[in-house]
N, C-alpha and C positions, 0 to 999 in steps of 0.2 A: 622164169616166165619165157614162153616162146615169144619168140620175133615175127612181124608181118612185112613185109614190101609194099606200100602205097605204090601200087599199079609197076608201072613197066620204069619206074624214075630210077630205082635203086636204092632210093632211100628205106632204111633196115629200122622198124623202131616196136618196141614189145608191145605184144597182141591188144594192150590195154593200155590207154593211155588217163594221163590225169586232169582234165580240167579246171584249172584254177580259178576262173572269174569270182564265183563265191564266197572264196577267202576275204576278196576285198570290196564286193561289191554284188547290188543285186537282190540280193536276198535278205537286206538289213544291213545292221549297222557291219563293220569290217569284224573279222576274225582277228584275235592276238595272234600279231605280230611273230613271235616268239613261239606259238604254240605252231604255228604255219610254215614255219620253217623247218620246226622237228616234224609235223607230218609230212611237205616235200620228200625231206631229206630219208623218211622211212619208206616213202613209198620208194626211190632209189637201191634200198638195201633190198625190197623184196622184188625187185626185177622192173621197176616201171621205168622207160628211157623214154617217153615220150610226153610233154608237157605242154598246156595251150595256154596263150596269157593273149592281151591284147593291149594297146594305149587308152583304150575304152574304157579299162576296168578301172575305174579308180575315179577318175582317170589318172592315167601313169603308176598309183601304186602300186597294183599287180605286176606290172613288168619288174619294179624294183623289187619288191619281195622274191618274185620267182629267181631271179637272177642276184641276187644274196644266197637262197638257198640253193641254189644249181651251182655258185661258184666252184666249191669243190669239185666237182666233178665236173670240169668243163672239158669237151670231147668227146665223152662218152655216154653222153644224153643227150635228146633233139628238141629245143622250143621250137616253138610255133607262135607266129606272132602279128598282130596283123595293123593296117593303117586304111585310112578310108574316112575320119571324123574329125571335124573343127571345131577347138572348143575355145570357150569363152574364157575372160580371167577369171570366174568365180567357178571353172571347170565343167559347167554344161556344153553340151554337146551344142556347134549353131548350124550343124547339120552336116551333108556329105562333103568331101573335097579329097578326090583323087588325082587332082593337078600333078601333074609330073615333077614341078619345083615343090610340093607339098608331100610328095613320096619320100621326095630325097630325106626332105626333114622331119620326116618322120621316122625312116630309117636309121638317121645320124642317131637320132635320141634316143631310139630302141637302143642301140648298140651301147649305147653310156648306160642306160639303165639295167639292161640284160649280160651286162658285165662281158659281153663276147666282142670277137674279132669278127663273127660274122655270123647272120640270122639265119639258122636252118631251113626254117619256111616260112615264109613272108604272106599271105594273104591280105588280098583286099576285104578288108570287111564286110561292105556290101557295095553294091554297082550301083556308080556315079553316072547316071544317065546325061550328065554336062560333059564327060569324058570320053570320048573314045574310047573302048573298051582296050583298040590297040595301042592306042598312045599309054595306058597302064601295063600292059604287058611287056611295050619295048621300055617300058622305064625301068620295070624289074627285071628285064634283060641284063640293062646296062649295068645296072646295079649286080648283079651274078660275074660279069664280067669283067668287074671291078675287083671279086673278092669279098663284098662285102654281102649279100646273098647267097644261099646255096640252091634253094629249094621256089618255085612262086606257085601259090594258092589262091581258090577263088572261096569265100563267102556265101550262101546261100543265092547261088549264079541260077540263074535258069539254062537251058541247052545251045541255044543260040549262043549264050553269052563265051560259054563257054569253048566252044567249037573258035570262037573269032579269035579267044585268047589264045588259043592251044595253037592257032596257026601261027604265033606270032612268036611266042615262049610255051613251051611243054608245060605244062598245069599238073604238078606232082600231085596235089589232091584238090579234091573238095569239098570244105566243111559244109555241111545244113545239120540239122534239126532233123531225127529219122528215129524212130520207136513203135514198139507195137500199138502206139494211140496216134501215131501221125508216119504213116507210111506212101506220103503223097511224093517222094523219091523214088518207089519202085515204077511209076509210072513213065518217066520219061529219063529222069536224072541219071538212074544205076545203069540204063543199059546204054546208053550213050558212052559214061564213064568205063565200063566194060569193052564197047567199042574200042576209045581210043588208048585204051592200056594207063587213067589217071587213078589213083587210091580214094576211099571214100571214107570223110572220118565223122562218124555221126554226135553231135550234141547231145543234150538232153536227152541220154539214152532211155534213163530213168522218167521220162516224160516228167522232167523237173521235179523228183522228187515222190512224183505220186502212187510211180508204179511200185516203188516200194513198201508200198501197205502201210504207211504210218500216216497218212493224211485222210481225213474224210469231211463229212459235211460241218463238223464243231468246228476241226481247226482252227484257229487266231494266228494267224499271220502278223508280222511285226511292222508296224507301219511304213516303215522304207522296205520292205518284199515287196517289188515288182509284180509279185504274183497276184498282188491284190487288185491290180487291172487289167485283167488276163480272162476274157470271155471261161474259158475251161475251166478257172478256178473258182466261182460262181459257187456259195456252199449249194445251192442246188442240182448243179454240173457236174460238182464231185460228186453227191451222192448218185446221181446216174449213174457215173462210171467207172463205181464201185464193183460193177461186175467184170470188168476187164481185170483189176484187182483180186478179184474173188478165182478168175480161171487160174493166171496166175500164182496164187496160193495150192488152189488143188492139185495143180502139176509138181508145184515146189514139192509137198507132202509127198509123192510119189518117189521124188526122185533126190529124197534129203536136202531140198534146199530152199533158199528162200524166194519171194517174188522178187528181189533185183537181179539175183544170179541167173533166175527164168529169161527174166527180159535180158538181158546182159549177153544170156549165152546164146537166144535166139539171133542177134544182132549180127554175132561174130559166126553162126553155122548159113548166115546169108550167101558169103561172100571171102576169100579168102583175101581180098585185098581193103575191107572192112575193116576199120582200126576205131571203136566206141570212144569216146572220152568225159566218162562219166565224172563228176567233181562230186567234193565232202571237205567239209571241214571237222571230220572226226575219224580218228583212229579205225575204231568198228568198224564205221564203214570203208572205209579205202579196204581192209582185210578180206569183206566180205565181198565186195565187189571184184578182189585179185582175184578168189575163190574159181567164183566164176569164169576167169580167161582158161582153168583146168578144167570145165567141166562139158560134157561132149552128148548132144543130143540127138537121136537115133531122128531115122528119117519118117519114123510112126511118132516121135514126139512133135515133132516139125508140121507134123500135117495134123496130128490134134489140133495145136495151137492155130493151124491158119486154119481149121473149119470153127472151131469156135469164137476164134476174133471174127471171119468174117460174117458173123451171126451180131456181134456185138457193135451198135452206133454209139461212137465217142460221140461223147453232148460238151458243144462248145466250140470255138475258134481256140486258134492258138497264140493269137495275136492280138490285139486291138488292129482297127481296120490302119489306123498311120503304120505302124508297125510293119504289117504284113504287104503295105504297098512297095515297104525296102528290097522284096526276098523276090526272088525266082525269076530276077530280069534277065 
């Protein structure tokens, strides 16, 4: 697989990256254990060096899986990893805390769990409006300067937030949430990040799963999927937005592939500093989704797609209204 640069930092990591939160959290009950380590570990063998996990996931078991299965190959693949949430002893979230003494220990604990000597990219989860944005920044400073950080990221940051951080510590990327059903990053986010030379690594490339054509208005969702309180997932929502699915298909047809590879490889012909990080808990798919970091779409397929999505209204939020009050400060 080829390699991408997250902006002007230097950090080098393959075109596609893999998101883990789902293995252990999210979408139901956890994934075996065992099976999640031999997919890791294969996605490794077919060229993926770049990995997301958080202390969120789980919480804390995602970092320890990811980091059992990355042991081997320590050095030569980049986690990503992030802090930002306080949880309780029964492991719920009791909400934001990016306290500078709350960094440090969340960072100590990554490092024991993620089996390394030092966190490739560190992200704030999301922006703690009790914090200074600068007082986060100089704490992942210190923390780089210590050895014990390489990399610091922002979370689904708004442009203000972002700019304050970057003046303090260089912001190698920023994660959000960015797909052909939520493209509320070309607005203000991508050319900002373009501006100051930081890399862009989109979530839910797959708009969680949808844009892959196996979900519609019957789906049964597993009662711990989050997705079951998700405005957008509404079986009446889905079947609205079944026609972004359906363009999708008909270009895949065209051009031998599938509706993730579409959305997948529209994502990465955005932006060269664009790094997706789609997640699976299945063989298939991680294969099908590498597929697509090979596959290359002309600039008449590029403007198909954006005259016909821009004909197409997603039906739904993407958040619940608490949820989305977290993102874009």
């Amino acid at each position: 697989m080829q390699k991408r640069s997250l902006g002007k930092s230097g950090l080098e990591v393959s075109t596609l990256g893999l998101g883990c939160m789902g293995m252990s959290y999210s979408y139901g009950p956890p994934a075996d254990k065992k099976e999640m380590v031999t997919l890791i570990r294969a996605a490794v063998e077919q060229g993926v060096t770049f990995f997301d996990t958080a202390e969120a996931y789980g919480p804390f078991t995602n970092e320890a899986l990811v980091g059992e299965a990355l042991s081997p190959f320590r050095g030569t693949v980049v986690i990503a990893t992030k802090f930002g949430f306080q949880f309780g002893p029964d492991g719920r979230q009791k909400g934001l805390d990016s306290r500078p003494e709350h960094i440090r220990q969340v960072a100590e604990a990554s490092l024991k769990r993620l089996r390394v000597d030092a966190i490739d990219l560190l992200y704030q989860h999301r922006v703690d409006t009790q914090v200074p944005i600068e007082d986060v920044a100089g704490t992942v400073q210190a923390l780089i300067k210590e050895g014990k950080v390489k990399h610091f990221g922002l979370s689904e940051a708004g442009v203000a937030t972002i700019r304050r951080a970057h003046a303090v510590q260089p912001v190698t990327a920023v994660q959000s949430e960015y797909s052909l059903w939520w493209r509320r990053p070309e607005e203000d986010v991508l050319p900002a990040l373009e501006e100051l030379g930081i890399g862009f690594v989109p979530f839910s490339p797959l708009g969680r799963g949808f844009l892959a054509g196996k979900i519609d208005e019957h789906t049964r969702f597993d009662k711990a999927d989050f997705r079951n309180s998700i405005p957008r997932f509404t079986p009446e929502n889905r079947k609205a937005n079944q026609a972004l699915v359906g363009l999708l298909e008909r270009i895949g047809k065209q051009k031998g592939a599938t509706p993730a590879q579409i959305a997948i490889a529209w994502l990465l012909a955005r932006k060269p500093w664009i790094v997706p990080i789609p997640g699976t808990t299945k063989l298939s798919r991680l294969e099908e989704n590498i597929h697509a970091a090979g596959m290359g779409l002309t600039s008449s397929d590029l403007s198909e797609i954006g005259d016909a999505v821009s004909r197409i209204a997603v039906q739904g939020a993407r958040y619940t209204e608490e949820l989305e009050r977290r993102t874009g400060l």
